[in-house]
N, C-alpha and C positions, 0 to 999 in steps of 0.2 A: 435430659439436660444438655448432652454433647451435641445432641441436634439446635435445638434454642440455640445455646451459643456460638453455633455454626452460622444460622438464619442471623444473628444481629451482627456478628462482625461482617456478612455479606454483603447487610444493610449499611453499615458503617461505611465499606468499599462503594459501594456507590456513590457518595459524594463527597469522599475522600481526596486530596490533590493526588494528583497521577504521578509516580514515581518514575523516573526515567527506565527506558527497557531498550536495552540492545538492538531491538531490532527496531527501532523506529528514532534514526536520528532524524534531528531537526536541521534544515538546509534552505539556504533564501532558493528565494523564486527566481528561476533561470532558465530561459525557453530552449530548444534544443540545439541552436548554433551556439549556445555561450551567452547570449544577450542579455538584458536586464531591463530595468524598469528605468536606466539610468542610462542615457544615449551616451554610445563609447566606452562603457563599464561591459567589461565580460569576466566570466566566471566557467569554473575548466578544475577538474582532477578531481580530488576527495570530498571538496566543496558541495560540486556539482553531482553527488552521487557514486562517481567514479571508483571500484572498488579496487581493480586490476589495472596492473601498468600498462595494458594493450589497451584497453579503454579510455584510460587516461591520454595516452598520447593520442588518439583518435579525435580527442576531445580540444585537445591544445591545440592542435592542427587547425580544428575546424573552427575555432573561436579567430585564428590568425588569419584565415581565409574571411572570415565575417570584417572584422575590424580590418581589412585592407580597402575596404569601401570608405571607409571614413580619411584616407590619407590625404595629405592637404588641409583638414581641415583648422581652422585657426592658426593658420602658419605655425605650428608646432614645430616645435624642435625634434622632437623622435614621430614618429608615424604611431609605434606602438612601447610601450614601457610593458613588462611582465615583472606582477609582485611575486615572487617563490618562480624555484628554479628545479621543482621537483618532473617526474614524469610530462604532466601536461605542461607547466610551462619550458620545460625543454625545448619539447615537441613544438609547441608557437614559437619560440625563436628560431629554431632552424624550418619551420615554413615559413617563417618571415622573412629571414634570410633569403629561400627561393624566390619570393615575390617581390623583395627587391624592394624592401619597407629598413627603416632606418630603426631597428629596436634594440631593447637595452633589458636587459633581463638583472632584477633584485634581490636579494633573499635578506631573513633573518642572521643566517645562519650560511654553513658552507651550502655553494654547490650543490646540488642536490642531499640538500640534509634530509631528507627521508628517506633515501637510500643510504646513505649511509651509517641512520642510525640502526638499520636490520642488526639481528644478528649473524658476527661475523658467518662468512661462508653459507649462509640461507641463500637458498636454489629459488631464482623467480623465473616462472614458467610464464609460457605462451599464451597462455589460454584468454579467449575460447579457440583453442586450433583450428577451427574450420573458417576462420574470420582473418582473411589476411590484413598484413598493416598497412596500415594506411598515412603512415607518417614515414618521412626519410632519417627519423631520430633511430640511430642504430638498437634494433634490439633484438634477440631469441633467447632462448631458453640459457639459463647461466647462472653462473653464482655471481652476488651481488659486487662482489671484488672485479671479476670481469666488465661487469655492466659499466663499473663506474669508471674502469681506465679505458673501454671503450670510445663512452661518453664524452671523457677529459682530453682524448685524442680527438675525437670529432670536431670538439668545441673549438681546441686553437686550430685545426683544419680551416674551419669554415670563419676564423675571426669570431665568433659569436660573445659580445662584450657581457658580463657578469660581475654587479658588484657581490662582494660582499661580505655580511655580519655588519646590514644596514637596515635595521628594520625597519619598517613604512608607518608613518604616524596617521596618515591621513590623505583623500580622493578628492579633489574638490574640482567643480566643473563651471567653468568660466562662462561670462553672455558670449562668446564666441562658440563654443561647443568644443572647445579646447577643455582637457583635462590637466591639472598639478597634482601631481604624486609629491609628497613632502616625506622627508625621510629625517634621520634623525642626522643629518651632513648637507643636507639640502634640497631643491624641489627640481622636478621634471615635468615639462612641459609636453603631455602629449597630445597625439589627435583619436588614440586609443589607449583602454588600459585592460589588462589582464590581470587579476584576482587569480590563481591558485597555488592559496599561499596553505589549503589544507587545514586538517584539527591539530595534527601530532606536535605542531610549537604551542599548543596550549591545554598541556594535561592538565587535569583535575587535581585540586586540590583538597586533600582531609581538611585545611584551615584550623589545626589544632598549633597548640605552646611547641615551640622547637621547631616549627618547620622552617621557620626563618631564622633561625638561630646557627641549625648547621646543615647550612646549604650542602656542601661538600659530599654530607651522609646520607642525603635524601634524595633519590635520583628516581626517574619515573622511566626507563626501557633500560634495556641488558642489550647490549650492543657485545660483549665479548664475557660470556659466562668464565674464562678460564683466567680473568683477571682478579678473580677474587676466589681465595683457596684459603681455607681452613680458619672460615669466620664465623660470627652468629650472623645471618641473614635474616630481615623482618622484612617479609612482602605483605603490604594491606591490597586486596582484594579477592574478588571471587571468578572472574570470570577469564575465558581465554589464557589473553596474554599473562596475568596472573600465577596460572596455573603452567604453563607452556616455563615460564621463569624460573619458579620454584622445580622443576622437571630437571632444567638443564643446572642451577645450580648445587642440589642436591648433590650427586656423587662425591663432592668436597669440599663442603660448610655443612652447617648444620642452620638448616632453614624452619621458618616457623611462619605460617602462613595462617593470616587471619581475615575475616570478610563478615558483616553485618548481617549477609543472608542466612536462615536456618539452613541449609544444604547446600548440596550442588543445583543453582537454578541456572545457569548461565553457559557454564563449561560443555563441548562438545562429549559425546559420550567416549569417545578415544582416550579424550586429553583426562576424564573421571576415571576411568579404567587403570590408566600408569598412576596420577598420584594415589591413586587409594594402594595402589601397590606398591608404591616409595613410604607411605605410609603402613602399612602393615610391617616394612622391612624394617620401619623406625629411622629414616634417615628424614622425615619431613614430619614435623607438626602441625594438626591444620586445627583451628580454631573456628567454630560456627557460632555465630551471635556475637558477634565478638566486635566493639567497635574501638578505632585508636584514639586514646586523651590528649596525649602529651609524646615528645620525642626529646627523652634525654640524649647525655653527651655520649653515654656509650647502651643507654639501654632505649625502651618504649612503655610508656603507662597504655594496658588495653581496659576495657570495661567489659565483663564478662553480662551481656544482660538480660543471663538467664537469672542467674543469680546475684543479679543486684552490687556485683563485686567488682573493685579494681585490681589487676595484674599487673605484674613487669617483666618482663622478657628482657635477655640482652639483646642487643640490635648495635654491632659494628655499623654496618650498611642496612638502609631503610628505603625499600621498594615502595613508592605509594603508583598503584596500576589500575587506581576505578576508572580510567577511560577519560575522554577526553574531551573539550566544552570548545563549541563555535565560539571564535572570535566575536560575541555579538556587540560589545561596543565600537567594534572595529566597522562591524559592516554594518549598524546603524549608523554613524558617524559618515560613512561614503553615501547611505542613501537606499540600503538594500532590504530589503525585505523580508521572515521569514515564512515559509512555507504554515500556511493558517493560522498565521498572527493575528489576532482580533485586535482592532483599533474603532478609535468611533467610527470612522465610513466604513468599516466592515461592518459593526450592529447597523448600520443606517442599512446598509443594499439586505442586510438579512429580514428589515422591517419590513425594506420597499416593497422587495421578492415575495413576503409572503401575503402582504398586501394586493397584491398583483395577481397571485394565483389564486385567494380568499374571493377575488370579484370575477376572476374567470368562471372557478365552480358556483360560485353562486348561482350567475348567470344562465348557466349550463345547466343545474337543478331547481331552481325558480326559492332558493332559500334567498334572505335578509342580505342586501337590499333589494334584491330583485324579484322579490317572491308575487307583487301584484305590474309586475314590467311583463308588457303585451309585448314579444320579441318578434313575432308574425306583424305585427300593425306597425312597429319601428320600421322596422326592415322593409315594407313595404312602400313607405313614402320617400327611401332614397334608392335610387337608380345602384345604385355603387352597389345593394345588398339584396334588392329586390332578385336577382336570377338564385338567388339561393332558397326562396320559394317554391320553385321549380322543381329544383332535382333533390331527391327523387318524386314521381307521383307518389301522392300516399300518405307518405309521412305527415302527420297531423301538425297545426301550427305550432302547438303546445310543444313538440318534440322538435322540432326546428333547430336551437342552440346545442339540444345536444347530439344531434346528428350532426350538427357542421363543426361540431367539439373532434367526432371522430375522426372527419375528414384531417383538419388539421392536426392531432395526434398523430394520424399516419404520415403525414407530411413529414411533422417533425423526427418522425425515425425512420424513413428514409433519408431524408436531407442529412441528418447528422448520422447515421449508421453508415454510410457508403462513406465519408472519411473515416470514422473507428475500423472501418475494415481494410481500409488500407493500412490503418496504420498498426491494428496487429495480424492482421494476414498474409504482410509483407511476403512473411519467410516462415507460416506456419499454415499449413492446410486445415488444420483443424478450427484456425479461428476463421478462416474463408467460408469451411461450412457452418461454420458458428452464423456467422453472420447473417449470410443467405437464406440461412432456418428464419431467423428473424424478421426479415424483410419478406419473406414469401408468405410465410402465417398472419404476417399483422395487414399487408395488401390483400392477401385472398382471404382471410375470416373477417380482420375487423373491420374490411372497407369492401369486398366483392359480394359476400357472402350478404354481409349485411343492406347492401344495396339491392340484390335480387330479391330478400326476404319482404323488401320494403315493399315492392310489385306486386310478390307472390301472394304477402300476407300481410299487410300494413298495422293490424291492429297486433300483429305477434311478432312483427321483424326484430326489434328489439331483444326478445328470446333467443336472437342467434348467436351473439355473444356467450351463453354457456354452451356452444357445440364447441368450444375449445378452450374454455376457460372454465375450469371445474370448480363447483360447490367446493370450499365457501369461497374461493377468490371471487365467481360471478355469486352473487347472495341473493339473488332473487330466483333462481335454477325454480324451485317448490314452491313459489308464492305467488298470488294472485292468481287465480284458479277458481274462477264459478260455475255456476251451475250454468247450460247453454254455450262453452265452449265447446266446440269441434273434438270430440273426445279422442279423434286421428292425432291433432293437432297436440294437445295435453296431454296425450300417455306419451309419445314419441319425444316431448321434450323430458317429460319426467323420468319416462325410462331410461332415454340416454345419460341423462345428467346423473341418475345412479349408476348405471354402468361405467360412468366417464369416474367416478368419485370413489367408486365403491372398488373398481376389480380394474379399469385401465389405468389407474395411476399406482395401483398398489405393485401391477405387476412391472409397470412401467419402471417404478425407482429401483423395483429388486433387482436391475443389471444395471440400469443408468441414475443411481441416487436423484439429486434435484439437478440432473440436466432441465427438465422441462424449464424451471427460471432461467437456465441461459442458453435455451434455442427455441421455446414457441411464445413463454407468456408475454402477454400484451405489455403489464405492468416493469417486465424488467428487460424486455427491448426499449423502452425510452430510458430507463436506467442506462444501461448499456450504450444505446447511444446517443443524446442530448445529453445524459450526466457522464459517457467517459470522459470528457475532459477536466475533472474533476473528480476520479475514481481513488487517488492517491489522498484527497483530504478524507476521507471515510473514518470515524472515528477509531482510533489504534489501542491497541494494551488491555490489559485485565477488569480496568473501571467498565471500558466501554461495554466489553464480551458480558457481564455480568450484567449490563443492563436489556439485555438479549430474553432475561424471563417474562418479556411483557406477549412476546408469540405465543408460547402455550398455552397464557390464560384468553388470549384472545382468541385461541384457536378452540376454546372449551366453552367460551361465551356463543362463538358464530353455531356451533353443533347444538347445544342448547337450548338455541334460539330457536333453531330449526324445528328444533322436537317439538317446542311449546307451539311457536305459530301455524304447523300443520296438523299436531294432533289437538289444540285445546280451541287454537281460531279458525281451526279447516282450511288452512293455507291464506285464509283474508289477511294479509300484509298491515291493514290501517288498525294497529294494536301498537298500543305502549314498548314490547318487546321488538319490534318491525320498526320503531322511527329512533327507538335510544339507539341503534345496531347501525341500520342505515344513517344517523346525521354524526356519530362518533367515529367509525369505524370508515365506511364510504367514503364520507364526506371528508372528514378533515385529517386522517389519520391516513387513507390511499391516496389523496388526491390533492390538498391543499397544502401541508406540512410538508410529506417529500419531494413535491413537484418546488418548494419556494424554499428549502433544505440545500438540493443540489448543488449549486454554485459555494456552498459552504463547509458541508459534513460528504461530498459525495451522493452517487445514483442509490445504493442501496440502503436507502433506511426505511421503507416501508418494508420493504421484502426480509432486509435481517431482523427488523424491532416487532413486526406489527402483523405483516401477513401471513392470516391463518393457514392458507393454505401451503406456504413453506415450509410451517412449522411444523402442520398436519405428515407433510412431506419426510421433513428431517426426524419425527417420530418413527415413521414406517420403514426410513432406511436406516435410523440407529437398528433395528430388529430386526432386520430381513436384509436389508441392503447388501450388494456385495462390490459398488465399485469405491476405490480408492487411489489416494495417488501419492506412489511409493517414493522414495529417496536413497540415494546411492551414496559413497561417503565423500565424495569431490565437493562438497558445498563450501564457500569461501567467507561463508558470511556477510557478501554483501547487503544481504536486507532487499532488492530490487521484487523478493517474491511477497514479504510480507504489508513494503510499500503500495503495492498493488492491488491488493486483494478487500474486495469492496465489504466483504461484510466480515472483516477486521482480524480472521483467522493468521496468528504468528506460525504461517508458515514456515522461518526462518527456524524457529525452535524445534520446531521436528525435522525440519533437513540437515540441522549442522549434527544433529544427532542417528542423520540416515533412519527415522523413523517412519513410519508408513501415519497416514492420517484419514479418517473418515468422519460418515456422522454421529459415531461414536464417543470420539476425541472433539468436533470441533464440527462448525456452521457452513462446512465448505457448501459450496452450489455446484462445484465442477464445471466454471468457466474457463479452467487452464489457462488465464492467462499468467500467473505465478511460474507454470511449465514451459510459458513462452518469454517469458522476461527474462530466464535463468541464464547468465551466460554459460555455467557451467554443465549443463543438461543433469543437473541433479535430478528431476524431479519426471514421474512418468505415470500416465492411468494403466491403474492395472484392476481385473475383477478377481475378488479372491475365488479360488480354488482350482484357477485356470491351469497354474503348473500342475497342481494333480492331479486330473484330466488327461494332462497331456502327456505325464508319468504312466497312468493307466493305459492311455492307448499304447505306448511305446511300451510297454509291460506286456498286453495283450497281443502283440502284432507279430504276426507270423516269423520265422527268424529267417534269414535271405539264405537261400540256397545257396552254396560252393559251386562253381561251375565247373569244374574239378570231377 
């Protein structure tokens, strides 16, 4: 019975709405100088992904440097206006200043109100330290008290004008290309504008009775824990900062901490370790399931809903800390976009898209509508298509589209792999040989290899595609096999293709898991690179990962298949089990859906939802496997690993917890780019047993002689 109702609430999670998760905020679309979809709107700091104050300012800087091309334009009164005066737009003011731009920096609130709302005396570090700055905004390692009288002396230094406790109502962009900033005292005329105005001016709200009633009681960040002594404190939430509150308030109130989740799902494993021990000593209450009604004038109604009951707590002061919500009427209103916001022209390019790659494959396997389309007799009577005839000899006309299919596949992963390799090999050796694996396997098998084969053996060249693509990714490896082939020819593919399936992939993943998807396969070097530029929309969170059980049974269907069409049709392929496989699985599930997907959900949905042989894969190295990739405790929770990671693994959850992850825990592939994103080098491959190994050798090794 406990299983059953296991299986239906799984099913239920499947199309369930997706509840928000830490590691996956939502963020408008903002290309890497700050720019926008909105000429002269930039965007810079927490907005823009920014987790660290050295990033930030990096950011401010560069968006001021970008919007300095736009000066002059509509005889604006400022060159550049900045909304929020935190890190990054600091940072753009005082490079604006150097470039000799006329700008005026805003905020809601003070001066950089987000530093200032830390807690007092909280030490903001450097990091990543190996990364100098790059902004002339004074900053290093300090407490947040120093930062800011730094700061305040820089500002009247340099002139740097600042309103404020002026909040911005609204962006609006003139037929001139002039921007108005409207505030709630008046508008500014610029030829630029800066957005980082950040989440933390707009926490979350419970929305229950009292929260407007008394304001005064209900505060969302602790800015000086030692201002409130010997009260009842009521914190609603579970995560972090939550937990970090109740920590530091604790020694003198009596704190009562309550959050909707059954446990701890959120809290770093550190921050769980001290409250459960503030809690064993009895100085913290913590409440699981527990959600808030009402906020009276000195207490709180909670809902217990486990058991169906309501409770009251006193509550002097009322923490609400479930995190914090983008301004999104704000930055709909200027014109901004979020990151995989579905709108009608979104459904429309996902129709066009698949539309588009539904008539390429077609084309390319002679299915509906092209199934009686003579692509030899087309192609022949124009000049433009005719030399594709040509090359290679051999190739039959029949086979014509989809041999010049490969041509252009290879194309397209070079053309688009040699920027993704720039852009993560920069500053990581590992993604350079990433890369190069890719591009050297898919030009020398799927386009040399297969070119020679074509000369060699035209009526088998096709066949060469499984010397490197193993049953069942290539699905035809055992099929099609009669009586009067070459039996050289026929044992040599079949033998290899079991040996490639059977004992070189098996031993393959026991040191390197599913490297093979991100350094030889065909199918996830165009993921990789025609889909990295869309590697970040990759569906995210718990609904998605759950819908992950459709590899297994497809990778149980492809083995199956196998068995029935070799042993019961002697490898003859033209069987009912050979055409449902190849026109579902082939056809529209490898090649038509993820290829017109891309631009949408990300490169990896065939390979995380579909393909057997990944799946085949991540069976062998959950049981054998021994590479993983570990976590140290410096994780700052930016999210930048779990943002990244194409087939949707919340990296983030095991790093803020320093936990190690495999294919045990989770669908990694070991593309490492998560280990290259990390500004704070949390995350590292490691193969288990390697330290004790190297325990033993250093155990076994002779002991160094005294010279003596």
């Amino acid at each position: 019975m406990a299983t059953i109702s296991s299986l239906l609430e799984s099913a239920r999670l499947l199309v369930r709405a997706k509840r928000p998760e830490p590691s996956y905020p939502a963020r408008p679309v903002v290309k890497p100088d700050g720019s926008t979809r909105v000429p002269g709107l930039y965007v810079a700091g927490e907005l823009a992904g920014a987790a660290l104050i050295k990033t930030s300012l990096h950011q401010g800087a560069d968006a001021a440097e970008a919007a300095a091309s736009r000066k002059g334009i509509g005889n604006a009164e400022w060159d550049l206006v900045v909304c929020g005066t935190g890190a990054a737009g600091y940072a753009a003011l005082v490079r604006a200043h150097e470039l000799g731009l006329r700008a005026i920096g805003i905020d809601a609130g003070r001066f950089a109100q987000s530093i200032h709302s830390f807690t007092r005396g909280k030490i903001l570090y450097a990091e990543p330290l190996e990364e100098p700055l790059r902004s002339s905004a004074w900053f290093e390692e300090c407490p947040k008290e120093v930062l800011l009288e730094r700061w305040d002396e820089q500002r009247r230094r340099l002139g740097i004008d600042v309103r404020e406790f002026e909040p911005v109502r609204d962006v609006r962009r003139g037929k001139d290309g002039a921007l108005t900033v409207e505030t709630i005292r008046g508008q500014y005329r610029a030829a630029a504008v800066l957005i980082a105005i950040g989440k933390s001016g707009h926490p979350r709200k419970a929305g229950v009775p009292g929260e407007e009633h008394f304001p005064a009681r209900v505060l969302h960040r602790l800015s000086d824990p030692e201002a409130l002594q010997n009260q009842d404190v009521f914190i609603y939430g579970g995560g972090d900062t939550a937990v970090e509150a109740a920590l530091a308030l604790a020694p003198h109130n009596r704190v009562t901490l309550a959050t909707i989740n059954p446990g701890w799902l959120r809290p770093n494993r550190r921050n769980i370790e001290k409250i459960e021990a503030e809690r064993a000593r009895g100085r913290v209450q913590v409440l699981f399931d527990t959600r808030l009604l009402a906020i009276g004038e000195h207490t709180v109604t909670l809902e217990d809903q486990k058991a169906g009951r309501a409770i009251k707590k006193p509550a002097a002061t009322v923490f609400e800390m479930i995190g914090a919500d983008l301004p999104r009427d704000f930055l709909k209103r200027v014109g901004l976009k979020l990151e995989g916001e579905w709108s009608p022209l979104r459904w429309l390019g996902l129709v066009g898209a698949l539309l588009l790659t539904f008539s390429i494959y077609s084309l390319k396997a002679h299915h509906w509508p092209f199934a009686g389309f003579d692509f030899a007799a087309w192609a022949a009577g124009h000049p433009l298509f005719r030399w594709m005839l040509q090359v290679p000899k051999g190739v039959s006309p029949a086979d014509v589209p989809a041999f010049w299919y490969t041509v252009l596949y290879t194309l397209f992963v070079v053309g688009f792999g040699l920027p993704a390799a720039r852009r993560w090999g920069k500053h990581d050796s590992y993604q350079r040989w990433r890369y190069a694996s890719y591009l050297s396997f898919q030009v020398g098998f799927f386009l040399i290899v297969n070119f020679g084969l074509a000369r060699l053996m035209p009526k088998y060249y096709w066949r060469g595609w499984g010397l490197y693509q193993p049953f069942p990714l290539f699905y035809n490896t055992f099929f099609w096999w009669y009586p009067g082939d070459p039996a050289t020819i026929k044992w040599f593919f079949i033998g290899f293709g079991l040996l490639l399936t059977f004992v070189i992939i098996p031993l393959f993943v026991r040191r390197h898991g599913m490297r093979f998807c991100t350094w030889i396969c065909g199918c996830g070097a165009m993921a990789e690179t025609f889909g990295d530029r869309w590697r970040h929309l990759a569906p995210k969170g718990r609904r998605s990962r759950l819908w992950e059980f459709q590899g297994p049974l497809i990778a149980l269907w492809a083995f199956a298949s196998m068995m029935v069409i070799v042993f019961a049709y002697h490898s003859d392929g033209g069987n009912g089990s050979w055409r449902w496989y190849s026109y579902l699985v082939d056809f529209w599930l490898v090649a038509v859906l993820p290829m017109g997907f891309y631009p949408f959900f990300g490169g990896k949905v065939w390979c995380r939802y579909w393909c057997p042989l990944a799946h085949y894969m991540k069976g062998l190295s959950r049981l054998f496997g021994k590479l993983e990739i570990q976590a140290n405790d410096h994780c700052i929770q930016c999210g930048e690993c779990s943002r990244y990671c194409q087939v949707g693994v919340d990296v983030m959850a095991f790093a803020r917890n320093g936990e190690s992850f495999d294919n045990t825990n989770s669908s990694c592939i070991h593309c490492g780019i998560c280990i290259t994103v990390c500004p704070m080098d949390v995350l590292s491959f490691h193969v288990k047993g390697q330290e004790q190994k190297q325990l033993v050798q250093i155990a076994n090794a002779e002991p160094v002689k005294s010279r003596g």
